[in-house]
PDB file of N, CA, C and O in Angstrom, chain B, residues numbered from 101:
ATOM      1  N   UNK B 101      -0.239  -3.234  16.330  1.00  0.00           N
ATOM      2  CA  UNK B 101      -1.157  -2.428  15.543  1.00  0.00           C
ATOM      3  C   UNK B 101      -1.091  -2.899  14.089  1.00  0.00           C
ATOM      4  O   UNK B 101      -0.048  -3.416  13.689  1.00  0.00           O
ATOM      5  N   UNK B 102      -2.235  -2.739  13.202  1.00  0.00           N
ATOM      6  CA  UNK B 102      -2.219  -3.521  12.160  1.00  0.00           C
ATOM      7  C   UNK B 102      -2.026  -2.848  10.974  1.00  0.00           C
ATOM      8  O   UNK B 102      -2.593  -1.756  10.995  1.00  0.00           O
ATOM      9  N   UNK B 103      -1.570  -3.033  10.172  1.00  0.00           N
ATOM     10  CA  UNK B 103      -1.203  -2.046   8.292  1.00  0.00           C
ATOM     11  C   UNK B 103      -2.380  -1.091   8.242  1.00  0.00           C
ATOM     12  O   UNK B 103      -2.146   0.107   8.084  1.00  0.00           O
ATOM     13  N   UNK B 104      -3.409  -1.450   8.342  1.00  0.00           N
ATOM     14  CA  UNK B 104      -4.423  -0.488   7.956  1.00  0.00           C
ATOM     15  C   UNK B 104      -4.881   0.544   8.923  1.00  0.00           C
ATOM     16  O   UNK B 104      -5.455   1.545   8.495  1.00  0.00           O
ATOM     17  N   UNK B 105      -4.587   0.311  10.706  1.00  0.00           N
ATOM     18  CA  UNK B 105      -4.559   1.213  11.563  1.00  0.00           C
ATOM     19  C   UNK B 105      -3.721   2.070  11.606  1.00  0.00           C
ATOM     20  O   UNK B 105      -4.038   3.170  12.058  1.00  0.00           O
ATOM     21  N   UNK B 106      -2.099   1.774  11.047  1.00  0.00           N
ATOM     22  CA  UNK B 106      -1.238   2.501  11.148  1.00  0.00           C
ATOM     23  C   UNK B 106      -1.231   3.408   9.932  1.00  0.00           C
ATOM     24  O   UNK B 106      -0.923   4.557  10.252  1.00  0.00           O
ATOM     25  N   UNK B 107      -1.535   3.213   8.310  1.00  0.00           N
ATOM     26  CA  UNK B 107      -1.627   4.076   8.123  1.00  0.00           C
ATOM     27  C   UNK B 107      -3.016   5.102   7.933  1.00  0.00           C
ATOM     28  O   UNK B 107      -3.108   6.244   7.481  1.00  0.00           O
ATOM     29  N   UNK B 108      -3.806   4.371   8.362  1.00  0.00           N
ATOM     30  CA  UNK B 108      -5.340   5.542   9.390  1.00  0.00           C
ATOM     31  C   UNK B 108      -4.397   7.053  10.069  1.00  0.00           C
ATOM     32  O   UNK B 108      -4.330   8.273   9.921  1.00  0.00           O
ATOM     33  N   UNK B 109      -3.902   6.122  10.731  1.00  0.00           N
ATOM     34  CA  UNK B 109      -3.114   7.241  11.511  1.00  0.00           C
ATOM     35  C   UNK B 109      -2.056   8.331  11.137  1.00  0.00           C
ATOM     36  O   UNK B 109      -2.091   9.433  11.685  1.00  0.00           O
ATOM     37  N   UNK B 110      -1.175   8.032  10.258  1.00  0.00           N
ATOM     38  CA  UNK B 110      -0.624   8.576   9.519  1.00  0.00           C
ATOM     39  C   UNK B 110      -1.517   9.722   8.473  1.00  0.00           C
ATOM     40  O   UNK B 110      -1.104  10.838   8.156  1.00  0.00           O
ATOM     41  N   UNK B 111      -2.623   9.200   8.121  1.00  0.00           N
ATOM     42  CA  UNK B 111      -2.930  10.183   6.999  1.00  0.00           C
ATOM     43  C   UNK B 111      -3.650  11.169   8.483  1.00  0.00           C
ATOM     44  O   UNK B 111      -3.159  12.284   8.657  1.00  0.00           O
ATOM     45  N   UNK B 112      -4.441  10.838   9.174  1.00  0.00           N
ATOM     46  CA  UNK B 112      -5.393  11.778  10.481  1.00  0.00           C
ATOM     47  C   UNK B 112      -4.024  12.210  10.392  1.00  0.00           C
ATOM     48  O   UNK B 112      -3.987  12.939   9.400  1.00  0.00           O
ATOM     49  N   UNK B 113      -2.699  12.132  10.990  1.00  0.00           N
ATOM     50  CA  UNK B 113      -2.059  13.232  11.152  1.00  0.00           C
ATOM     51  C   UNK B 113      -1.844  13.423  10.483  1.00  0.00           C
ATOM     52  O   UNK B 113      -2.733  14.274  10.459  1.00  0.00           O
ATOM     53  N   UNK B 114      -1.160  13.596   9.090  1.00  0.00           N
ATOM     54  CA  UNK B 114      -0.699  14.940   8.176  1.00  0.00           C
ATOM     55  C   UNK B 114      -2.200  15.719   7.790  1.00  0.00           C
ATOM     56  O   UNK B 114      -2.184  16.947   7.709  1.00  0.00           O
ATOM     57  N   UNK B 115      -3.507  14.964   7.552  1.00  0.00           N
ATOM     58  CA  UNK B 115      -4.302  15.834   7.544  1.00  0.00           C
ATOM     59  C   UNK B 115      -4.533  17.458   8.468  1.00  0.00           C
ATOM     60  O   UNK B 115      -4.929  18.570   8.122  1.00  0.00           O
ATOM     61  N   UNK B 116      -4.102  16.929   9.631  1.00  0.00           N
ATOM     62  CA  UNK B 116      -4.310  17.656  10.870  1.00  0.00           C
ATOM     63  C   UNK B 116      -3.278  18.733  10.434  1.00  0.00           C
ATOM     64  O   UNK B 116      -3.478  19.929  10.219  1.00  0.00           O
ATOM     65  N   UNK B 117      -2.060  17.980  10.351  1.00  0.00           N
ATOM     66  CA  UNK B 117      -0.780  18.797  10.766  1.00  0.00           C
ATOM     67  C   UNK B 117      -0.889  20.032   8.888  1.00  0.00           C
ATOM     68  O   UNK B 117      -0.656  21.238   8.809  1.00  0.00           O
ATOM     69  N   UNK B 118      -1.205  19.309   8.023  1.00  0.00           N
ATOM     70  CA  UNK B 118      -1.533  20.189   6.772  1.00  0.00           C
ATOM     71  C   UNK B 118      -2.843  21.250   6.527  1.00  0.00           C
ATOM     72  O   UNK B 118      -3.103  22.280   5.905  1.00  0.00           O
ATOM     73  N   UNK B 119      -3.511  20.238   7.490  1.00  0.00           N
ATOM     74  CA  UNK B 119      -5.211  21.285   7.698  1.00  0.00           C
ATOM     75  C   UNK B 119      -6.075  21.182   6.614  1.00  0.00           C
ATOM     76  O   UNK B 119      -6.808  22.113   6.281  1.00  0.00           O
ATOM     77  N   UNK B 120      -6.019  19.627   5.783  1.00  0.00           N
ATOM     78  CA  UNK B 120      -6.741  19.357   4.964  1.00  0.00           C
ATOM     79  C   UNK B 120      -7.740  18.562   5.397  1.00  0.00           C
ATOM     80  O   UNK B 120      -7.652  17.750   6.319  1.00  0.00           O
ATOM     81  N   UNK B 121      -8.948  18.854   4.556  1.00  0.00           N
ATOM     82  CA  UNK B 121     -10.108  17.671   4.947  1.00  0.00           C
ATOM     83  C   UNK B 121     -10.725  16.863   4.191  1.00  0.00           C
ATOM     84  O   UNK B 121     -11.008  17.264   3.062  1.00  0.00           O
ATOM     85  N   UNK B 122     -11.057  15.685   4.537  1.00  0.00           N
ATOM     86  CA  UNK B 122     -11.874  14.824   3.958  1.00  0.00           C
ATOM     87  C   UNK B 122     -12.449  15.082   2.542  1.00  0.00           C
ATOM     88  O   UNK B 122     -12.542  14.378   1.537  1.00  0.00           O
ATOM     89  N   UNK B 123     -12.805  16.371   2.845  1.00  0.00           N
ATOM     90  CA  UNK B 123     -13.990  16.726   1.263  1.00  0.00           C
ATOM     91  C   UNK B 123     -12.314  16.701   0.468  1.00  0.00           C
ATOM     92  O   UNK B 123     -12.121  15.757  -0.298  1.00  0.00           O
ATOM     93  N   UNK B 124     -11.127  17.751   0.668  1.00  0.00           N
ATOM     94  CA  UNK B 124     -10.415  18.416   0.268  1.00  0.00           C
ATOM     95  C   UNK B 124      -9.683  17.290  -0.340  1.00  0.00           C
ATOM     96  O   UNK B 124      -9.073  17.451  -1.397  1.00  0.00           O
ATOM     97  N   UNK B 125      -9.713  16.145   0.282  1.00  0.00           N
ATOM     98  CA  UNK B 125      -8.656  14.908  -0.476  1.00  0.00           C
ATOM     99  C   UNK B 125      -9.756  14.335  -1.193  1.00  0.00           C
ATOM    100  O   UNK B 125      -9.507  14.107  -2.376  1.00  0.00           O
ATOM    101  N   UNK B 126     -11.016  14.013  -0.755  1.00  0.00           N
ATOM    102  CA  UNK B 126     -11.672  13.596  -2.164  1.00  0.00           C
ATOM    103  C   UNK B 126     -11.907  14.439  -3.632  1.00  0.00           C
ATOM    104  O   UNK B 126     -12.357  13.855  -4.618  1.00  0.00           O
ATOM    105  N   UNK B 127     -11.557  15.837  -3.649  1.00  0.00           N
ATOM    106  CA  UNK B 127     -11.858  16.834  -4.561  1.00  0.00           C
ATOM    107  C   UNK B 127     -10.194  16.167  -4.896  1.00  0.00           C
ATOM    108  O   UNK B 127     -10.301  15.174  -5.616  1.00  0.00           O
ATOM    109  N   UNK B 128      -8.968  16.435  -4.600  1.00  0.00           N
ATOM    110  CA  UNK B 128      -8.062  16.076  -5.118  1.00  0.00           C
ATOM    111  C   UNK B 128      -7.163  14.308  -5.921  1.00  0.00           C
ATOM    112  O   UNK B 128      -6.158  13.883  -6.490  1.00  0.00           O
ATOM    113  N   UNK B 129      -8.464  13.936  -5.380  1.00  0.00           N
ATOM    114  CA  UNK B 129      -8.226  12.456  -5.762  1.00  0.00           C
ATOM    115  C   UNK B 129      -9.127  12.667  -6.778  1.00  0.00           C
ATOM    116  O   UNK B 129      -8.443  12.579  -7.798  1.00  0.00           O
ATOM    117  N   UNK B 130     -10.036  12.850  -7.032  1.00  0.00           N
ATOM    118  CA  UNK B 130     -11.497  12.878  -8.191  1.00  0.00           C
ATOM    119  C   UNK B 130     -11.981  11.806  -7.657  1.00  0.00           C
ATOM    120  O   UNK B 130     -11.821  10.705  -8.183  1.00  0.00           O
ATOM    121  N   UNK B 131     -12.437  11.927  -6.883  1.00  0.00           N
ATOM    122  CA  UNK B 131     -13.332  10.505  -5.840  1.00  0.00           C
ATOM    123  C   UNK B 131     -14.552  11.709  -4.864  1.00  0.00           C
ATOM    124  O   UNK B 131     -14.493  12.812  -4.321  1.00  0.00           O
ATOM    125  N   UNK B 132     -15.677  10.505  -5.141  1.00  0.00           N
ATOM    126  CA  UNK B 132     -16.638  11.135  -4.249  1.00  0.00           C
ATOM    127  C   UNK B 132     -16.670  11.224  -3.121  1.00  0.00           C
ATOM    128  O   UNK B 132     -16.383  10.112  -2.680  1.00  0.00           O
ATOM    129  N   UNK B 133     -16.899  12.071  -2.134  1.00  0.00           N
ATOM    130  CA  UNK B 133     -17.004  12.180  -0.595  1.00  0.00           C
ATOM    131  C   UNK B 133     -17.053  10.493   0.070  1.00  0.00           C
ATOM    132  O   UNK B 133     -16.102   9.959   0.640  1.00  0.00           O
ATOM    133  N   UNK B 134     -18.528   9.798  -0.198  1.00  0.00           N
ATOM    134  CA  UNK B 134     -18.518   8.364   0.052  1.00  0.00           C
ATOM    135  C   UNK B 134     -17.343   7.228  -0.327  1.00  0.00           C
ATOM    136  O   UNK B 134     -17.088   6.141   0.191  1.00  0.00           O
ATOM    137  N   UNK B 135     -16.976   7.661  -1.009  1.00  0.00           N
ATOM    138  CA  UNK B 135     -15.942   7.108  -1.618  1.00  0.00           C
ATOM    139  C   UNK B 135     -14.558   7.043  -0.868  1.00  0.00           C
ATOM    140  O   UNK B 135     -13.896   6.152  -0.334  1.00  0.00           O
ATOM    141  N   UNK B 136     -14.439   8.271  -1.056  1.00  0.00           N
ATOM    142  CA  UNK B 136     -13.206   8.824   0.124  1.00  0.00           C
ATOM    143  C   UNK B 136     -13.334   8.334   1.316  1.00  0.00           C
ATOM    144  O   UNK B 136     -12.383   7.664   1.716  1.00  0.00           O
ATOM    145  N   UNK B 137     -14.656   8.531   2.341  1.00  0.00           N
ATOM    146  CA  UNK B 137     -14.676   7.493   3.148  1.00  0.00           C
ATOM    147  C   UNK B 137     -14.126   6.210   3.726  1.00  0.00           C
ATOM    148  O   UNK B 137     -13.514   5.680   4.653  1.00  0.00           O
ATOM    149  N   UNK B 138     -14.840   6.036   2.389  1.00  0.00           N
ATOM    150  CA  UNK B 138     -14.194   4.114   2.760  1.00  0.00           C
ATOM    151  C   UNK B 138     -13.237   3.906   2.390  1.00  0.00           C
ATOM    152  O   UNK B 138     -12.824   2.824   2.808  1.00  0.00           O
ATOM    153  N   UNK B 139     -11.991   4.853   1.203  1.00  0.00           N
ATOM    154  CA  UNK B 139     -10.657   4.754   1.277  1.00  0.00           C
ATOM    155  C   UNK B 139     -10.040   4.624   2.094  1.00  0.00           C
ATOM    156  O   UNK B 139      -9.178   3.765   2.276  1.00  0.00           O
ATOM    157  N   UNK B 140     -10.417   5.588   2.845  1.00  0.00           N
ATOM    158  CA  UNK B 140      -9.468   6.043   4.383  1.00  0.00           C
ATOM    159  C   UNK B 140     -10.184   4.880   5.451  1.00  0.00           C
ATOM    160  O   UNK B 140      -9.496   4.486   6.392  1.00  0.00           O
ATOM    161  N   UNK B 141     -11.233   4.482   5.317  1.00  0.00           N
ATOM    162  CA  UNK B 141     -11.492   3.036   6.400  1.00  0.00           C
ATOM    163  C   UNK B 141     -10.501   1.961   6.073  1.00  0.00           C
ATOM    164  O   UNK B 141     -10.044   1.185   6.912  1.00  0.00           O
ATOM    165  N   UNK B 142     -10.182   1.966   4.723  1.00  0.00           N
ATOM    166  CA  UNK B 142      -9.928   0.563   4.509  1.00  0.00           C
ATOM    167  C   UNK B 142      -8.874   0.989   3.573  1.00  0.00           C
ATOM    168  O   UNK B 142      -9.034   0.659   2.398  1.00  0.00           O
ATOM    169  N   UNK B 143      -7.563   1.833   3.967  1.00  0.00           N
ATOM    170  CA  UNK B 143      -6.277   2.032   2.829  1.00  0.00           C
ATOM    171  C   UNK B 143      -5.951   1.195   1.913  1.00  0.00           C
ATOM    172  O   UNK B 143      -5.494   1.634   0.857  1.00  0.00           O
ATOM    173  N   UNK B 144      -6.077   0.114   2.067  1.00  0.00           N
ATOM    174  CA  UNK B 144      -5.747  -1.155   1.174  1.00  0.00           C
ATOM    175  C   UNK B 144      -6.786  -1.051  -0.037  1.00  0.00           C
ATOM    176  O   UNK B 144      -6.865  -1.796  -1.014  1.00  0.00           O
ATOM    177  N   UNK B 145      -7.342  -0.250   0.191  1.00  0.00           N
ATOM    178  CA  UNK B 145      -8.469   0.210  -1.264  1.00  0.00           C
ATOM    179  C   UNK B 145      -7.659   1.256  -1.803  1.00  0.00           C
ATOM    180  O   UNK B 145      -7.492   1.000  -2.996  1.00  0.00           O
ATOM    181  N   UNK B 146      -7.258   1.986  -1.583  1.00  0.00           N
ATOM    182  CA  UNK B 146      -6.001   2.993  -2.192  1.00  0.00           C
ATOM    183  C   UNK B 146      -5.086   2.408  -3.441  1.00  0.00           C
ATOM    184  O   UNK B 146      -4.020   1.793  -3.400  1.00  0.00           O
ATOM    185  N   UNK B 147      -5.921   2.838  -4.605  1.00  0.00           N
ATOM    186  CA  UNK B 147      -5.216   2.445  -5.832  1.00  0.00           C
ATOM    187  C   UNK B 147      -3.485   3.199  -5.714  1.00  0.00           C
ATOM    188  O   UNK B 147      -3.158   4.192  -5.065  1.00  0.00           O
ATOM    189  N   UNK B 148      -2.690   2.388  -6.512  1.00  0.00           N
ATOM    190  CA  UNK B 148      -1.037   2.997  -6.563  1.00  0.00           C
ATOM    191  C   UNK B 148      -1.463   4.142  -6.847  1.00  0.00           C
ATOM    192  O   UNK B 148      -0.862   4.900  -6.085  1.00  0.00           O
ATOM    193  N   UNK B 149      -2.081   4.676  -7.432  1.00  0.00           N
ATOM    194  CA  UNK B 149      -1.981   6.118  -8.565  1.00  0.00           C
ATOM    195  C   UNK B 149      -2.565   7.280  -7.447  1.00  0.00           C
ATOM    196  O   UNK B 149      -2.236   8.466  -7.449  1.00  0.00           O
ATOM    197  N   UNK B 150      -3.577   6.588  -6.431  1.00  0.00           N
ATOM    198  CA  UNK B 150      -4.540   7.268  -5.581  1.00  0.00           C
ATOM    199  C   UNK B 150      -3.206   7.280  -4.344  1.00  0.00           C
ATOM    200  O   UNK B 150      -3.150   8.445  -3.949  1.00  0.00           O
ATOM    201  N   UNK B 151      -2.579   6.780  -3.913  1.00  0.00           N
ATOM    202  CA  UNK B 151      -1.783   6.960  -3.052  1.00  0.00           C
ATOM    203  C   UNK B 151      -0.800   7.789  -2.920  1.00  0.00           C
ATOM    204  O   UNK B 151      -0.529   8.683  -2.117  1.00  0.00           O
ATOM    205  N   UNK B 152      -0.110   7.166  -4.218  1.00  0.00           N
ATOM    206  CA  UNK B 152       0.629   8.405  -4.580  1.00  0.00           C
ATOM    207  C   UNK B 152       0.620   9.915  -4.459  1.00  0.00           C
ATOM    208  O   UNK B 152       1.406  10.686  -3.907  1.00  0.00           O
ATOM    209  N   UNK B 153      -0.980  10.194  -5.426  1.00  0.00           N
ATOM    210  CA  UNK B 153      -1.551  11.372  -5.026  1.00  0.00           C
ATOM    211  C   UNK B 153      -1.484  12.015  -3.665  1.00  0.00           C
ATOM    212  O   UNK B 153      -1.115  13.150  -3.363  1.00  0.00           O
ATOM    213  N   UNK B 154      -1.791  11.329  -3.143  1.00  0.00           N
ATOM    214  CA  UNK B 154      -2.269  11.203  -1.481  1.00  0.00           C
ATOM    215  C   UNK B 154      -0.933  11.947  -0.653  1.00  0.00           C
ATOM    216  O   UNK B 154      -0.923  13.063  -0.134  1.00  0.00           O
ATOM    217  N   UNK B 155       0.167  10.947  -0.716  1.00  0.00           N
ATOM    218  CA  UNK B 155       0.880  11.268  -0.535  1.00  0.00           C
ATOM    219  C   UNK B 155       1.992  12.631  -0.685  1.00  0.00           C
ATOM    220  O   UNK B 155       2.649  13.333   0.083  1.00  0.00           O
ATOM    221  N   UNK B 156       1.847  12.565  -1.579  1.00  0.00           N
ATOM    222  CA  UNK B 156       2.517  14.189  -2.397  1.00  0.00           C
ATOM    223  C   UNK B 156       1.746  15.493  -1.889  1.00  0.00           C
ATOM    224  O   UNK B 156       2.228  16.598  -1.642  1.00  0.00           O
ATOM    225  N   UNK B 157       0.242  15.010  -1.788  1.00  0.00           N
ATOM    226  CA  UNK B 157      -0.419  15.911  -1.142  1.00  0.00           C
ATOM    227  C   UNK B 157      -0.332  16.568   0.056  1.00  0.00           C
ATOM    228  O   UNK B 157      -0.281  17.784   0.241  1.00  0.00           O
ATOM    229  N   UNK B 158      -0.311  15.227   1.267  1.00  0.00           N
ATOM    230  CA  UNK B 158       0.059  15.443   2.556  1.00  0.00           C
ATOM    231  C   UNK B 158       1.080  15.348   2.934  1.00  0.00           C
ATOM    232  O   UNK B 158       1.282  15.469   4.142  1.00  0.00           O
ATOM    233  N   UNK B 159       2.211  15.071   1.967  1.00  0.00           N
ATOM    234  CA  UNK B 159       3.939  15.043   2.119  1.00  0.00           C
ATOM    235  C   UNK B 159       3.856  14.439   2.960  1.00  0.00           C
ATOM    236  O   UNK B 159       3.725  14.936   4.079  1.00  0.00           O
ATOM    237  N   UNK B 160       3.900  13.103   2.749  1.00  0.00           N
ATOM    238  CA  UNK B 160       3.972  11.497   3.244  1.00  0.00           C
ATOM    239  C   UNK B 160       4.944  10.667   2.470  1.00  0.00           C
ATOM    240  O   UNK B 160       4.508  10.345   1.365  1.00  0.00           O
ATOM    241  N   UNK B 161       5.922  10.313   2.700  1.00  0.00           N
ATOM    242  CA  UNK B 161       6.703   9.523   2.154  1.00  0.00           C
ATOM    243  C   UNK B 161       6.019   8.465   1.279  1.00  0.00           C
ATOM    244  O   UNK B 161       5.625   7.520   1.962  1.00  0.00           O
ATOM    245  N   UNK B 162       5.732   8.330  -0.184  1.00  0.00           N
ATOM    246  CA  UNK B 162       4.893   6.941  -0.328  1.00  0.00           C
ATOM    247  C   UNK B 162       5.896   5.689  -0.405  1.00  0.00           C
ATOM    248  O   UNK B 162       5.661   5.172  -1.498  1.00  0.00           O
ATOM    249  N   UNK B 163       6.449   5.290  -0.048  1.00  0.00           N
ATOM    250  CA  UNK B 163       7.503   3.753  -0.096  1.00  0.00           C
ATOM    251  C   UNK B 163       7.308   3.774   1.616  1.00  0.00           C
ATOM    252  O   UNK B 163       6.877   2.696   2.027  1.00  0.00           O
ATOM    253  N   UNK B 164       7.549   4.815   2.701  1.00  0.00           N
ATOM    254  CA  UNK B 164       7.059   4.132   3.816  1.00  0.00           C
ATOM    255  C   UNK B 164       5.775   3.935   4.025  1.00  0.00           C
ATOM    256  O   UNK B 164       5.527   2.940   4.706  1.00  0.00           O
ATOM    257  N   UNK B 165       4.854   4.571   3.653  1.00  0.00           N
ATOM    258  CA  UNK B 165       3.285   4.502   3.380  1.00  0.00           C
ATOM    259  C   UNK B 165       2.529   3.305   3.218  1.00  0.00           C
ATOM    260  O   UNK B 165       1.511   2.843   3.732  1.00  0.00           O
ATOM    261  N   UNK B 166       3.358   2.938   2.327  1.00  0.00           N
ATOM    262  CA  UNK B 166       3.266   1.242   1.729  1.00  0.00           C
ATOM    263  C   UNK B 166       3.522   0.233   2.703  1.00  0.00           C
ATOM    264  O   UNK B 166       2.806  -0.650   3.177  1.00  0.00           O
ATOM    265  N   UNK B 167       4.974   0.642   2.933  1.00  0.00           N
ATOM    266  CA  UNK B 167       5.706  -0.870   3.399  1.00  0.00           C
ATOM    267  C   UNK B 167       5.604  -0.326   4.918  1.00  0.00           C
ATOM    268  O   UNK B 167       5.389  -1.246   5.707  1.00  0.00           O
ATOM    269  N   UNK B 168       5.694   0.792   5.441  1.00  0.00           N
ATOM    270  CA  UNK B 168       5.600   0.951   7.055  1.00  0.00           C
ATOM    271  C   UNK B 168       6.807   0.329   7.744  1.00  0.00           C
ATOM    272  O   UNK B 168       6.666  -0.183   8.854  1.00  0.00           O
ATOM    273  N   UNK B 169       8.262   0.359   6.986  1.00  0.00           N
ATOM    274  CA  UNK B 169       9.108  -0.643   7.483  1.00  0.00           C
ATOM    275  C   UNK B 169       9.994   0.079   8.575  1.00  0.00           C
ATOM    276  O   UNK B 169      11.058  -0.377   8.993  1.00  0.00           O
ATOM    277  N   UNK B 170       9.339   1.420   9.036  1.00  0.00           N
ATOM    278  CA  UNK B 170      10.483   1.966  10.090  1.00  0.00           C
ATOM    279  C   UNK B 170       9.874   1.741  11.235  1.00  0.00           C
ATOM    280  O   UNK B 170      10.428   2.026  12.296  1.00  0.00           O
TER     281      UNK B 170
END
């Protein structure tokens, strides 16, 4: 499975498991709905600062987030 599928998956679940949505992480990032979109298609568009966010949000480890090394 590839860096960008795995963490697809990771954020679908803490979304799920936190009960946040799409609109709800683009309102907290300051990113537009479309925008947000294609973040989450393509994580590797996820600025450091936007990840971070991200992370803290959905209480996601960000250093495994990144590196995926477990």
């Amino acid at each position: 499975m590839d860096l960008n599928k795995r963490r697809q998956d990771i954020i679908d679940f803490a979304m799920y498991k936190n009960k946040v949505t799409k609109l709800d992480l683009s309102k907290v990032l300051g990113v537009s709905y479309p925008t947000m979109l294609s973040k989450l298609k393509s994580t590797g568009d996820f600025k450091l600062k936007e990840a971070d966010v991200l992370c803290n949000y959905l209480n996601i480890n960000l250093n495994e987030f990144l590196t995926l090394n477990n």
